[in-house]
C-alpha positions in Angstrom: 115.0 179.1 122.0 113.9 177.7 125.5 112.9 174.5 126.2 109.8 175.1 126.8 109.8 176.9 122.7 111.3 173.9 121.6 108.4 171.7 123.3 105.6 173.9 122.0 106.6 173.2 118.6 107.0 169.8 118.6 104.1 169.2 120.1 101.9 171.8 118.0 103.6 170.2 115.0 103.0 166.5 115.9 98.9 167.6 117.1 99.0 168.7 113.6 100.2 165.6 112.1 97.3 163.4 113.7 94.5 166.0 112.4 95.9 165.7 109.2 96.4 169.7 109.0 99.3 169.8 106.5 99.5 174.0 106.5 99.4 173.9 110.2 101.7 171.2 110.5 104.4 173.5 108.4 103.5 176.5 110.2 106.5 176.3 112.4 108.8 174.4 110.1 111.8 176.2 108.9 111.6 176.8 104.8 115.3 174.7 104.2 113.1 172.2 106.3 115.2 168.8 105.8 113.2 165.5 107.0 114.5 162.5 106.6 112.7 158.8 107.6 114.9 155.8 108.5 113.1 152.1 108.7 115.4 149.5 109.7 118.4 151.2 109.1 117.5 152.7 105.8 116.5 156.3 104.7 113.3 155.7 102.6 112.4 158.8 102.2 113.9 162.6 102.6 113.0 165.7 101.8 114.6 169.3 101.8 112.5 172.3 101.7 108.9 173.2 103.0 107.4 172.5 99.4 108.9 168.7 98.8 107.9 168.2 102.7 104.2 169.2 101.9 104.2 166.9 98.8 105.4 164.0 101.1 102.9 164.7 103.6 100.3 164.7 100.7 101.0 161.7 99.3 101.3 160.3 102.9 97.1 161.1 103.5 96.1 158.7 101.5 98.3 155.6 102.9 96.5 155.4 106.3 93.0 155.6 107.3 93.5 156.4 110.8 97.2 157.6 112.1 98.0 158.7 115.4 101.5 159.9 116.9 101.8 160.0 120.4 105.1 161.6 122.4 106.4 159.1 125.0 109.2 160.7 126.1 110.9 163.5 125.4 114.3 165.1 126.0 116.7 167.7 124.8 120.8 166.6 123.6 122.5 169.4 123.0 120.9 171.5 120.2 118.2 168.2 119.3 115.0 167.6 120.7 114.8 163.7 120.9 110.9 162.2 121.2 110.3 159.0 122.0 106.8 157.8 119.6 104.2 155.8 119.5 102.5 155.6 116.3 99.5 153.7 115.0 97.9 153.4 111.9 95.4 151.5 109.1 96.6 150.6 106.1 93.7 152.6 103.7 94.6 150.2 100.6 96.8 147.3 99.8 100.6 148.6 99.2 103.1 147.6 96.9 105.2 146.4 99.8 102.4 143.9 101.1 100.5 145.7 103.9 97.3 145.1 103.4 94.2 147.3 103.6 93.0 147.5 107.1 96.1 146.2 108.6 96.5 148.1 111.9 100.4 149.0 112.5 101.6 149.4 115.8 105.0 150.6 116.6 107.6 152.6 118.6 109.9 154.8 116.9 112.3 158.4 117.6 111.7 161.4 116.5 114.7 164.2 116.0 114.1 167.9 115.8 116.8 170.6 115.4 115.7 174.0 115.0 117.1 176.8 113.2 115.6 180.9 113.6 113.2 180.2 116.0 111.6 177.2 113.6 111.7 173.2 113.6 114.9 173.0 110.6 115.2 169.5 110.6 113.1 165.6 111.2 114.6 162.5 111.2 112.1 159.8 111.8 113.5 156.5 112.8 111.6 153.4 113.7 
């Protein structure tokens, strides 16, 4: 894949993420899609497989009441597209882990993509 491939998917696939457009989200995710997200040093949630990714991301709707991922850098390592992100959100209901309905969250996090047949095959989220 060129670089310029690799872009256009991560940034179709990260537009589709902030409409909330789960089927055209996984349009260009490999199906042995693996996604993993780290907070603070610890994997809180993975996935492996187009079908547990989609139930992640549909559980995820209802958690925030606005969500917005933007790319503030980006570069390729090797074989990994690495993407620098800016993510904001509001909290749509009080959480089990204390965040609070209407709590705005604003922070800085990476995002890694490896790819696999011409398709995004793996997303490790780490903020």
């Amino acid at each position: 894949m060129s670089p310029t491939d690799i872009r256009a998917l991560v940034d179709h696939y990260i537009d589709a993420y902030n409409r909330k457009d789960i089927d055209d989200m996984l349009k260009g995710v490999h199906p042995q899609v693996e996604f993993k997200n780290i907070s603070a040093g610890v994997v809180n949630a993975s996935t492996n497989g187009v079908a547990e990714l989609r139930a992640l991301a549909q559980q995820s709707l209802s958690l925030f009441s606005e969500r917005h991922q933007e790319i503030e850098s980006f570069e390729l390592q090797d074989h990994v597209a690495v993407a620098t992100i800016a993510f904001r959100a509001v909290v749509a209901a009080d959480l089990p882990n204390g965040l609070k309905k209407g709590q705005v969250l604003n922070f800085s996090g990476r995002s890694e993509f490896e790819f696999k047949n011409g398709a995004i095959s793996k997303i490790t989220d780490i903020s």
